[in-house]
C-alpha positions as CSV (number, residue, x, y, z in Angstrom):
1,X,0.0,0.0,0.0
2,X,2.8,2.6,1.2
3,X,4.7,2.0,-2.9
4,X,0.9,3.2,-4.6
5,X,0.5,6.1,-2.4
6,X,4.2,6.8,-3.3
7,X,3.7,6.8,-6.9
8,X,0.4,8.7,-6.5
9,X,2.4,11.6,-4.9
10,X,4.6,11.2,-7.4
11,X,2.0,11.3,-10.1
12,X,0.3,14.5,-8.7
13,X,3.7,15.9,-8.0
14,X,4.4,15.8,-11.6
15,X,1.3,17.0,-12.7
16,X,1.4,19.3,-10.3
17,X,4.4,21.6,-12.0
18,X,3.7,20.7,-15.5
19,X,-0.3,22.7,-14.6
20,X,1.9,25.2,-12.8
21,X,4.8,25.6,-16.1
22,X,2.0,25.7,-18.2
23,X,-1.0,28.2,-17.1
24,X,-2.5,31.1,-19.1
25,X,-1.0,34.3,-17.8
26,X,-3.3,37.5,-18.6
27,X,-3.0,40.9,-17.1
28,X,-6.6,42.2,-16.0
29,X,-7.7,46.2,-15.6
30,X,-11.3,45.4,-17.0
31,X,-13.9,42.9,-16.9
32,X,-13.7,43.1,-20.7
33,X,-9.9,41.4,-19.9
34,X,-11.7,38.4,-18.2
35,X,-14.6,38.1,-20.4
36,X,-12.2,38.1,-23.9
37,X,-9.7,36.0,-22.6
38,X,-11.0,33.4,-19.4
39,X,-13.1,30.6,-20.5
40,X,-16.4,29.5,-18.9
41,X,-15.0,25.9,-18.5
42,X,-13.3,24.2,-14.9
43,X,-10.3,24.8,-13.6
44,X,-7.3,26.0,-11.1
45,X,-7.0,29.5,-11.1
46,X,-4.1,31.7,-9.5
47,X,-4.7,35.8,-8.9
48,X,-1.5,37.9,-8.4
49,X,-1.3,41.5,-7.6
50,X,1.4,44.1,-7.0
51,X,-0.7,46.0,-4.0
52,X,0.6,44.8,-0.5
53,X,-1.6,42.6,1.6
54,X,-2.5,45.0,4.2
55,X,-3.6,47.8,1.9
56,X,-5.7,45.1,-0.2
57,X,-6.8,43.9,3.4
58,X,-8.3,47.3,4.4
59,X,-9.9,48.1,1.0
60,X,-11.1,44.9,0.6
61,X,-13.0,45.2,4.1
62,X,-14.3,48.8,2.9
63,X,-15.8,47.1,0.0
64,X,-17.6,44.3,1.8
65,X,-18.4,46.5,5.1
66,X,-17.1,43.6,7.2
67,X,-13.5,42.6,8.0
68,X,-11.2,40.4,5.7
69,X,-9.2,37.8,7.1
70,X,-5.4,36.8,5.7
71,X,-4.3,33.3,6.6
72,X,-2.1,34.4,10.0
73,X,-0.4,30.8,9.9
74,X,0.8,28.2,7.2
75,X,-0.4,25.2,7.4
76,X,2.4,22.5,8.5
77,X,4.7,21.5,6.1
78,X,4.0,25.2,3.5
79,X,4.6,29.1,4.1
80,X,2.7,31.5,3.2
81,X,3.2,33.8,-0.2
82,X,5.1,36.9,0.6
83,X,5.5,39.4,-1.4
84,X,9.1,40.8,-2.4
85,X,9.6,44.3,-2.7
86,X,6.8,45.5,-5.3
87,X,6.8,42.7,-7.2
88,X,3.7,40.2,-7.8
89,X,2.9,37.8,-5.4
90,X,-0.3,35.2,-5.3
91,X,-2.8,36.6,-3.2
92,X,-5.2,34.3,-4.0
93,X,-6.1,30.9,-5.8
94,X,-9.1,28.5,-5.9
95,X,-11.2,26.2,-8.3
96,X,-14.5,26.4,-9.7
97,X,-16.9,24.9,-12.7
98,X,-16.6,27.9,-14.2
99,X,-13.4,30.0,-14.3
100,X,-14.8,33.1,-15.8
101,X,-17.5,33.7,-13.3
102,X,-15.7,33.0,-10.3
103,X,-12.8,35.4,-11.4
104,X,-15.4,38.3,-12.0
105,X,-16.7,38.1,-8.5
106,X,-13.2,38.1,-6.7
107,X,-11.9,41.2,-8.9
108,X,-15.2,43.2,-9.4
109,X,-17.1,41.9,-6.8
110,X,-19.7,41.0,-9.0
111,X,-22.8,38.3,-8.0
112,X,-24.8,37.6,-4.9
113,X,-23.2,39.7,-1.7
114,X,-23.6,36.1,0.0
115,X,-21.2,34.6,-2.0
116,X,-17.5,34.3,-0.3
117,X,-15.3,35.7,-2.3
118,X,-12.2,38.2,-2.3
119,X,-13.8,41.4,-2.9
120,X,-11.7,43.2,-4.9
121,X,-12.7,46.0,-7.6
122,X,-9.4,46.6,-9.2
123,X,-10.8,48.9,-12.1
124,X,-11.2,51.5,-8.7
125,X,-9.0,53.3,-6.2
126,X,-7.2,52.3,-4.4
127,X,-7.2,48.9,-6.2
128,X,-6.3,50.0,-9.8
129,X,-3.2,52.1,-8.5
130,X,-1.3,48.1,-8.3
131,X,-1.5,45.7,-11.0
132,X,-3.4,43.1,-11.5
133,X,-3.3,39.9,-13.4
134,X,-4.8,36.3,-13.4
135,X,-3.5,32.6,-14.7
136,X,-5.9,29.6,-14.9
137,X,-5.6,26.1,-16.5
138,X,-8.9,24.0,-17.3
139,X,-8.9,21.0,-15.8
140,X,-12.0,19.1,-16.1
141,X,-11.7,16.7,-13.4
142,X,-13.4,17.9,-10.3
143,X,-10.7,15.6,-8.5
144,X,-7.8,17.0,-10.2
145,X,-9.1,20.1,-9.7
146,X,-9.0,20.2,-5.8
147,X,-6.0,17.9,-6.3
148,X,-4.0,20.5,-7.9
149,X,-5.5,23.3,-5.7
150,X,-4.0,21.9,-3.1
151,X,-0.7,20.6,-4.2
152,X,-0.2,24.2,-5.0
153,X,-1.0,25.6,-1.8
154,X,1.9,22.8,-0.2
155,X,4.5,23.0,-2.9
156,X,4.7,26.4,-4.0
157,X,3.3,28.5,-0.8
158,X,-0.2,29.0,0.4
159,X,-1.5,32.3,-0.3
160,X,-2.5,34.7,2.0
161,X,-5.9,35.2,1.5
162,X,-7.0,31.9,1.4
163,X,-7.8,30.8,4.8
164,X,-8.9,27.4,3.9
């Protein structure tokens, strides 16, 4: 049993970096950005931005008139994303059914006010002073999906608004 959980690790391990190697990479100042270039298909989606966490923390929690929480602690084994100097970082990544949609409500704060989600809108202050961009790659499996998700999150860093 211990050798096939080793070669599954292995397995997702590889697939892991070849998602990661090979995302889609678009810079995003309009929802026009997202709708012309993110497909409404599954997938693993990554959202970077130059603004520093505690500024996006506070204008975030303006936006949605309630605090938002950053991920204090890594989970065992991962850090958390920092960001160096002014550069990008990962803020931010998830899954969902349908890519387009989901990246709408996180950086225009688009849909239902129930739905959890980062509250961003980056085409206003003080949001559009940083950049902004998104990655994605569809992955149909609902499996791989969270499978990748969370290889991610332990490989590469766990980012530091995902508290989950």
């Amino acid at each position: 049993m211990n050798s096939t959980l080793d070669n599954l690790k292995k397995l997702l391990h590889e697939y892991g970096h070849s998602i990661n190697a090979q995302r889609t990479v678009i810079d995003v100042h309009s929802l026009n950005c997202i709708d012309a270039n993110v497909p409404k298909s599954p997938g693993v989606y990554w959202i970077e931005t130059t603004m520093p966490v505690d500024e996006m923390q506070e204008a975030i929690s303006i936006v949605l008139e309630k605090n938002k929480k950053t991920r204090k602690e890594a989970p065992y084994g991962t850090s958390i994303v920092k960001q160096q100097n002014s550069e990008f970082y990962v803020a931010y990544s998830g899954t969902k059914a349908d890519l387009r949609d989901r990246l709408r409500q996180h950086l225009f704060n688009v849909g239902n006010t129930e739905t959890v989600k980062l509250g961003c809108i980056i085409d206003q202050h003080p949001f559009s002073q940083y950049q902004w961009r998104v990655s994605f790659a569809v992955i149909d499996s609902y499996e791989f999906r969270y499978a990748v998700e969370s290889w991610w999150r332990l490989n590469i860093g766990w980012p530091p608004f995902c508290l989950r």
